[in-house]
C-alpha positions as CSV (number, residue, x, y, z in Angstrom):
1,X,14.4,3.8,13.7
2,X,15.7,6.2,15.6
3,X,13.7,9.0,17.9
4,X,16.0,11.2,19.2
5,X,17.7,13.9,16.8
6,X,19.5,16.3,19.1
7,X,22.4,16.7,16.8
8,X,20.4,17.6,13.6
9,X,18.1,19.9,16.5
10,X,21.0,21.5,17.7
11,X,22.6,22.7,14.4
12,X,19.0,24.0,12.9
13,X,18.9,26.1,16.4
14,X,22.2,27.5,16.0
15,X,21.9,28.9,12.4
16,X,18.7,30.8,13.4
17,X,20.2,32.5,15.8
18,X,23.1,32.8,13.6
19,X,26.0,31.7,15.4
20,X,29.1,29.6,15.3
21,X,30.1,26.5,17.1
22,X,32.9,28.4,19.0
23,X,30.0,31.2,20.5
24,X,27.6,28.3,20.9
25,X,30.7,26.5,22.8
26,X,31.5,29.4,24.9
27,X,27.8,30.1,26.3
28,X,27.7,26.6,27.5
29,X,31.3,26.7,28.9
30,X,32.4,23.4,26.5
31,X,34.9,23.1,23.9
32,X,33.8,23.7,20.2
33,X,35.4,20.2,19.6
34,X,32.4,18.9,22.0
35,X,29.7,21.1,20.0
36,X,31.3,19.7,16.7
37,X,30.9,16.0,18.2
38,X,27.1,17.2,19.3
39,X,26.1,18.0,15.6
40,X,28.2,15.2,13.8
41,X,26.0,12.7,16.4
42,X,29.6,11.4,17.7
43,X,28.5,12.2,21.3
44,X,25.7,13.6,23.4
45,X,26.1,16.7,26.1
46,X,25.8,15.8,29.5
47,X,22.0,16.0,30.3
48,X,22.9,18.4,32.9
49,X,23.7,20.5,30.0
50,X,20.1,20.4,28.2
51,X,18.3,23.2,30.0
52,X,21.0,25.7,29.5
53,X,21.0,24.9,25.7
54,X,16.9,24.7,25.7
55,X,16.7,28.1,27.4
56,X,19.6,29.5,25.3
57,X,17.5,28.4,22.4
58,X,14.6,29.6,23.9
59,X,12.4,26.2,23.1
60,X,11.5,23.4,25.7
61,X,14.1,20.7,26.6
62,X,11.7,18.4,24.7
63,X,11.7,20.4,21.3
64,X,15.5,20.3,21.7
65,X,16.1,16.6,22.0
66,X,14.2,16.2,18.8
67,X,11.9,13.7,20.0
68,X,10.2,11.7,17.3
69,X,8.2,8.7,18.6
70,X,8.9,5.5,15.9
71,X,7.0,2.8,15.4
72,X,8.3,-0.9,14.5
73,X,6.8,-2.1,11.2
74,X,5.5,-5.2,12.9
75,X,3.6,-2.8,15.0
76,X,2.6,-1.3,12.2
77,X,1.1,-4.0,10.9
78,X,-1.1,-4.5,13.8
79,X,-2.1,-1.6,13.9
80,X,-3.4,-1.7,10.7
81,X,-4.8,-4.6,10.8
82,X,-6.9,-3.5,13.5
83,X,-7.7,-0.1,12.2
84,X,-9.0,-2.1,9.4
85,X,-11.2,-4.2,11.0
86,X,-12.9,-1.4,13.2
87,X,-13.7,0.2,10.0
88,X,-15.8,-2.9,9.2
89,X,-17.3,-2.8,12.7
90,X,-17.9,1.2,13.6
91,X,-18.5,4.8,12.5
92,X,-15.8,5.7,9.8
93,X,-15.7,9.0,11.7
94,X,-15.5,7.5,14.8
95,X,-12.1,5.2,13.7
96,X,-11.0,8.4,12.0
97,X,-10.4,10.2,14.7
98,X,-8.0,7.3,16.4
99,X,-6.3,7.9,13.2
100,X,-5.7,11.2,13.5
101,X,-4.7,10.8,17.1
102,X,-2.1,8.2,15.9
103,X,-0.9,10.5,13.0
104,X,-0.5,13.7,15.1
105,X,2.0,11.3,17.6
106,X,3.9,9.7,15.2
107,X,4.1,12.2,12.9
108,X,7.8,11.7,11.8
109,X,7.6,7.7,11.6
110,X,7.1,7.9,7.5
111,X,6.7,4.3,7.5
112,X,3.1,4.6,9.5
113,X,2.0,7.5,7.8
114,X,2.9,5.6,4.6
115,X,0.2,2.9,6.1
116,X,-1.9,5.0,7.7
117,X,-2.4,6.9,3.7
118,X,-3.2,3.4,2.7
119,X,-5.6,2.8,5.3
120,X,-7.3,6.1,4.1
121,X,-7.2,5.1,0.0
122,X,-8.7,1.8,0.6
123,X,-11.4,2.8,3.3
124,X,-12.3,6.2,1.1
125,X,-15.2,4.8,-0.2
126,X,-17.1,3.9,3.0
127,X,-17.1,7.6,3.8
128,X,-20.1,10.5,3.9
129,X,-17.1,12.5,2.0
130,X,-15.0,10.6,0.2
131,X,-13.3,13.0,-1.1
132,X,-12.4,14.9,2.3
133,X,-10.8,11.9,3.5
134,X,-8.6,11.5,-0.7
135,X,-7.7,15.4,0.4
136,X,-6.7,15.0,4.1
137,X,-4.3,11.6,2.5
138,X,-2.7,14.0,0.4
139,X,-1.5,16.4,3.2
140,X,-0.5,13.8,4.7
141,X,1.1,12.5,1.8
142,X,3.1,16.4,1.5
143,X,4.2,15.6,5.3
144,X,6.1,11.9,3.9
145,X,7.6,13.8,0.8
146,X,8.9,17.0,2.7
147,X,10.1,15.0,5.7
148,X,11.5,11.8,4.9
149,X,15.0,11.2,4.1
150,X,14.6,7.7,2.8
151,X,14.1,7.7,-1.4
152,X,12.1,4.8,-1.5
153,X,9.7,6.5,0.8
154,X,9.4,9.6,-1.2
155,X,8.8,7.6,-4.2
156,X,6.1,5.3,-2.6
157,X,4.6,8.5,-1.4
158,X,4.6,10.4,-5.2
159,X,3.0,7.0,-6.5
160,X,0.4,7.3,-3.6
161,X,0.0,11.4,-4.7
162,X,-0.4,10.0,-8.5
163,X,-3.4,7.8,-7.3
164,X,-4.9,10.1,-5.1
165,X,-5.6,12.7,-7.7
166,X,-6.3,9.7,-10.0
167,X,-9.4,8.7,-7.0
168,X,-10.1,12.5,-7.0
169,X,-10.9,12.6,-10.9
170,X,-7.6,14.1,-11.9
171,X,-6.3,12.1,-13.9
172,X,-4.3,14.5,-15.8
173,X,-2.2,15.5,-13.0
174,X,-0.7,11.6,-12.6
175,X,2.1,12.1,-15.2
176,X,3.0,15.1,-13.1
177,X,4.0,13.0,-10.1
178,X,4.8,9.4,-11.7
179,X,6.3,10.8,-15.2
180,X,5.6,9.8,-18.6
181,X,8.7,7.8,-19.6
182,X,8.3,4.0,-18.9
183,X,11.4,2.3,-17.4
184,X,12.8,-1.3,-18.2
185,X,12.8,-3.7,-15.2
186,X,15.4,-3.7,-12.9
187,X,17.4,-7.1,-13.0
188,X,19.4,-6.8,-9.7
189,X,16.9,-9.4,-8.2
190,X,18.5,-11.4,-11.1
191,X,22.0,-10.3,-10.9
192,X,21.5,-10.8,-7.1
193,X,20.7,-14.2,-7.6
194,X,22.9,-15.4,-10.0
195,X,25.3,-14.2,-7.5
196,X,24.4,-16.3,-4.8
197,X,23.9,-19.3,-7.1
198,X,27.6,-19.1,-8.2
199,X,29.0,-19.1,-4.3
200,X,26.8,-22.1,-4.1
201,X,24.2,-20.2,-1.8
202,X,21.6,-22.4,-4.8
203,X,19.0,-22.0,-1.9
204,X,18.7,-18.4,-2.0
205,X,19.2,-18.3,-5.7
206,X,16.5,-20.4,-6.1
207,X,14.1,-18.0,-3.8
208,X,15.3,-14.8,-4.9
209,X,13.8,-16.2,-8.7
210,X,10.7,-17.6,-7.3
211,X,10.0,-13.7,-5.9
212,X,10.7,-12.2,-9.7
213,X,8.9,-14.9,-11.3
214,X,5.8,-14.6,-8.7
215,X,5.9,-10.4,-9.4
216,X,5.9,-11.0,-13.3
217,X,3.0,-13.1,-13.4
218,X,0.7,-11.0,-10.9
219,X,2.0,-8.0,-13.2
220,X,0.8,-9.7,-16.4
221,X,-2.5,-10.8,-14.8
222,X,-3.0,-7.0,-13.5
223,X,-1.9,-5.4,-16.8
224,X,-4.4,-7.5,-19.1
225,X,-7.0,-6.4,-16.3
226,X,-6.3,-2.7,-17.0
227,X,-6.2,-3.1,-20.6
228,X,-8.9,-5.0,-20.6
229,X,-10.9,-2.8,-18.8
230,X,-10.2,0.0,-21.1
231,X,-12.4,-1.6,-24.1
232,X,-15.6,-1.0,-24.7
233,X,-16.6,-2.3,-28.6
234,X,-15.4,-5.9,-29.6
235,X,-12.1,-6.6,-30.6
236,X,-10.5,-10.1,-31.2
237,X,-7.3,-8.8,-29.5
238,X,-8.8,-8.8,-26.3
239,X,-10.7,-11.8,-26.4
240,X,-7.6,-13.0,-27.2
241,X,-6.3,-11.4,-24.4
242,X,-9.0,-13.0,-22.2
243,X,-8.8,-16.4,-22.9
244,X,-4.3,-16.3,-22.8
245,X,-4.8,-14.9,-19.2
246,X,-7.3,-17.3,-18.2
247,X,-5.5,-20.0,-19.3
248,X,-2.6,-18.9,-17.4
249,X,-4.6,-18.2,-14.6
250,X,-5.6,-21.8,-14.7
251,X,-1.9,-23.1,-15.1
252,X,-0.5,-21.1,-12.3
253,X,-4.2,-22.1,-10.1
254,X,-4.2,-18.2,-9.5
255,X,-7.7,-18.3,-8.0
256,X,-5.9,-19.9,-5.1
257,X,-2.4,-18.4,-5.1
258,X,-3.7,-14.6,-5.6
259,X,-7.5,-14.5,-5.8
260,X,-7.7,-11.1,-6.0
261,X,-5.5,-10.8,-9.3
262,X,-8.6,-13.4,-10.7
263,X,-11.1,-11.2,-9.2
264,X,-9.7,-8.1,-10.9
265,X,-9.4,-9.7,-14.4
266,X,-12.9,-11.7,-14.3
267,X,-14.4,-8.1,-13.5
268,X,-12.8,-6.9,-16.5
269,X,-14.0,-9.2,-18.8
270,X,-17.6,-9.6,-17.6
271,X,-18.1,-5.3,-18.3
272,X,-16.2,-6.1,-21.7
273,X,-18.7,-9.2,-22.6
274,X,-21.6,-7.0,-21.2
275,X,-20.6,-4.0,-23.5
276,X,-20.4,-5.6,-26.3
277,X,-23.7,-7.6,-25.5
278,X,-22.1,-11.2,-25.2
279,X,-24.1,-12.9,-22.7
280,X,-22.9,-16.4,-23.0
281,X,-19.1,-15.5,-22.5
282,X,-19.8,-12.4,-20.0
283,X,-22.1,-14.7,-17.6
284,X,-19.6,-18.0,-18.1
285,X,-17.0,-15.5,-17.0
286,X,-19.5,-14.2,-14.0
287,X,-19.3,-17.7,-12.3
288,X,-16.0,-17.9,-12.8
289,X,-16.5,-14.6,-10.7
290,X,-18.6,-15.9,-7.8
291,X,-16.7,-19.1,-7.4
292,X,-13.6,-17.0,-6.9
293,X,-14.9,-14.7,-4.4
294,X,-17.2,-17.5,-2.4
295,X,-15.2,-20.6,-2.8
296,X,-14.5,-22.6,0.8
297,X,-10.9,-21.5,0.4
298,X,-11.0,-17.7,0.0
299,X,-8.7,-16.2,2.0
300,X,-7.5,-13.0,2.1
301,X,-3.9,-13.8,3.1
302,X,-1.4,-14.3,0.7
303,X,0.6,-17.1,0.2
304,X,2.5,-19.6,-1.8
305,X,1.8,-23.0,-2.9
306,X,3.0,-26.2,-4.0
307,X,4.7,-24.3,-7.1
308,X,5.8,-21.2,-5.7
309,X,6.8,-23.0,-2.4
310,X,9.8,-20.0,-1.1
311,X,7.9,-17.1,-1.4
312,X,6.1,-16.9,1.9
313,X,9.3,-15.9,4.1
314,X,9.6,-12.7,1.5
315,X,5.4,-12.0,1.3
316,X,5.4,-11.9,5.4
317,X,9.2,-9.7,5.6
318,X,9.3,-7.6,2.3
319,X,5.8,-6.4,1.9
320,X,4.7,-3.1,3.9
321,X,1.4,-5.1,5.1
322,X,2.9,-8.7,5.3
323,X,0.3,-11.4,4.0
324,X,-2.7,-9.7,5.0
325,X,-4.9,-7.7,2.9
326,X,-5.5,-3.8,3.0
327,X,-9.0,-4.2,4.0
328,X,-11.0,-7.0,6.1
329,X,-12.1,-9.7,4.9
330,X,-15.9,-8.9,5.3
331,X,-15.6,-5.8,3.6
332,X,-13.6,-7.3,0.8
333,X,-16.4,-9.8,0.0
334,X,-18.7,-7.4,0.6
335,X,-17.2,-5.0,-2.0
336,X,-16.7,-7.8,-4.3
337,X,-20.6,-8.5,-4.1
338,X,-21.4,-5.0,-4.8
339,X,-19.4,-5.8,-7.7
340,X,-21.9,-7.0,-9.2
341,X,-25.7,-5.9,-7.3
342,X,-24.1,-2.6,-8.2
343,X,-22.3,-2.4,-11.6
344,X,-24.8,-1.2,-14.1
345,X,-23.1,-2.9,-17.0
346,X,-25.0,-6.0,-15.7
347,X,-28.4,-4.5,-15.2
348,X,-29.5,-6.3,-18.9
349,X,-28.4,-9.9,-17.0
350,X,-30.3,-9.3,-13.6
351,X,-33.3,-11.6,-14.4
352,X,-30.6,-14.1,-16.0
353,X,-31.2,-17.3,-13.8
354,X,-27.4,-17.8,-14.1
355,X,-27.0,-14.2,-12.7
356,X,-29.1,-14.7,-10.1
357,X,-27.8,-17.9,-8.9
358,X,-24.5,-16.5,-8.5
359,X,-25.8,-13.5,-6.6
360,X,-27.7,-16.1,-4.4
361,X,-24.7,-17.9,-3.5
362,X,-22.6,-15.0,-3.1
363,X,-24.9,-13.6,-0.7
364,X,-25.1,-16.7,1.2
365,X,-21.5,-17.1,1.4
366,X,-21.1,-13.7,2.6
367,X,-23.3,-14.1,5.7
368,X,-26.7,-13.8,4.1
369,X,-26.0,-10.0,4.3
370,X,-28.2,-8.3,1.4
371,X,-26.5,-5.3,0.2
């Protein structure tokens, strides 16, 4: 990343004062070939030269250089990380303002306020206003879209946008931002791969289709979630649904490999079981729940397994947060146990002894804490 932009600096200063290269070139007593090199960023002036252009410009020899303090993304993660676990620990105003501190220095590294946004969506909720801190993402949000150069950036930023306003209660303004038109897949991944297997690079072949494969399933677990989710009266579809994506979740040992795919769809079920007043299968489902959440192998890092056994070298290089999760792992289990103490689709089950047991041992898994 780089953090110095004199040559893009240089040429915004000279068309607002409405020049040419040649005047430009003749105040500082250069050749307009040298000013042409300056903006093309084929050369630097000599930093002698600096204060005669600042004050010619009339902005600080700082302004001029275009300095823009970067950040490398396994800083980034770090610093996440850390910001993340100080949320568990302290005031959220108290972290906020270290974020704001870090925003206002780094205000052109897109890639840390892409994170820092993310830090914001996921830690919302633990706030006196949520909705403040939704707002204050979304300027930030403007700052990536307006700024950045990188497309993939922009995009990320418009889906962040989309689900901002969808946090807010806006929901109508998503299509605005994300469209309405669902794409096919890409297959380059594929095309990529079958590539590499016909040079004989099998290896890479072979790791490149692990990736696609490992994506597909988490986005068929996640979609059946959602559209689970969405019903409310009994339907045999989405039993049906329920029981295929269990099974699969079973297959592929998701619980493990991505608990919190599990933990999404069990949720799901359990409101739909509650809602249409099926205590058996909505309280079978609830254990599945709890064991998920409180087994003695949760973890919040993501990895492979036994199966998927080249994915780890892409999870920790490819994704913006690497293996670890968005929040801590205290405050996931402690969202997860609100879950259920708080969901008032399971207020009929609370003297349940099966729903009670599982809220025992959830508790006591999660420190005894009693929330």
């Amino acid at each position: 990343m780089r953090e110095i932009h004199l040559s893009r600096k240089i040429v915004e200063e000279r068309h607002k004062k409405g020049i040419g290269q040649e005047e430009l070139a003749s105040y500082i007593g250069v050749s307009k070939a040298a000013v042409s090199k300056w903006e093309n960023d084929q050369s630097y002036p000599d930093i002698t030269l600096l204060p005669r252009l600042a004050a010619f410009f009339d902005i600080s020899v700082d302004e001029l250089i275009g300095y823009e303090p970067q950040m490398t993304r396994e800083d980034i993660k770090e610093l996440y990380r850390r910001l993340a676990v100080r949320f568990e620990k302290e005031s959220f105003d108290l972290v906020l303002e270290e974020c704001e501190e870090i925003i206002k220095k780094y205000y052109s590294c897109y890639p840390l306020l892409l994170q820092m946004i993310t830090l914001l969506l996921n830690h919302a909720g633990i706030a006196e206003e949520p909705g403040a801190v939704l707002h204050r993402a979304l300027e930030i949000i403007e700052r990536v879209e307006k700024g950045s150069d990188d497309a993939d950036e922009r995009k990320t930023a418009l889906t962040m946008k989309a689900l901002c306003h969808l946090m807010l209660g806006h929901p109508e303004k998503v299509p605005e931002y994300i469209g309405e038109h669902i794409r096919p897949f890409s297959q380059d991944a594929e095309l990529l791969a079958e590539s590499y297997r016909v040079q004989g690079r099998v290896r890479e072949a072979e790791e490149i289709l692990q990736v696609c494969m490992y994506q597909h399933l988490l986005y068929l677990v996640g979609d059946a979630a959602v559209s689970i989710a969405g019903t409310s009266v009994k339907d045999e579809r989405i039993e049906e649904m329920i029981r295929r994506t269990v099974k699969l979740g079973e297959l592929f040992q998701m619980e493990r490999l991505h608990w919190n795919a599990m933990i999404q769809l069990y949720m799901s079920a359990i409101v739909y079981y509650a809602a249409t007043e099926n205590k058996e299968e909505g309280l079978a489902m609830l254990e599945r729940y709890g064991r998920c959440c409180y087994s003695p192998g949760f973890s919040p890092i993501l990895h492979g397994d036994s199966y998927f056994d080249q994915i780890d070298g892409w999870l920790k290089e490819e994704l913006e947060l690497g293996i670890q999760a968005p929040r801590s792992e205290v405050m996931i289990k402690e969202a997860y146990l609100k879950g259920v103490t708080e969901n008032p689709y399971l207020d009929r089950w609370r003297n349940e002894p099966r729903y009670q047991k599982v809220v025992k041992e959830m508790k006591k898994n999660s420190g005894g804490k009693t929330i």
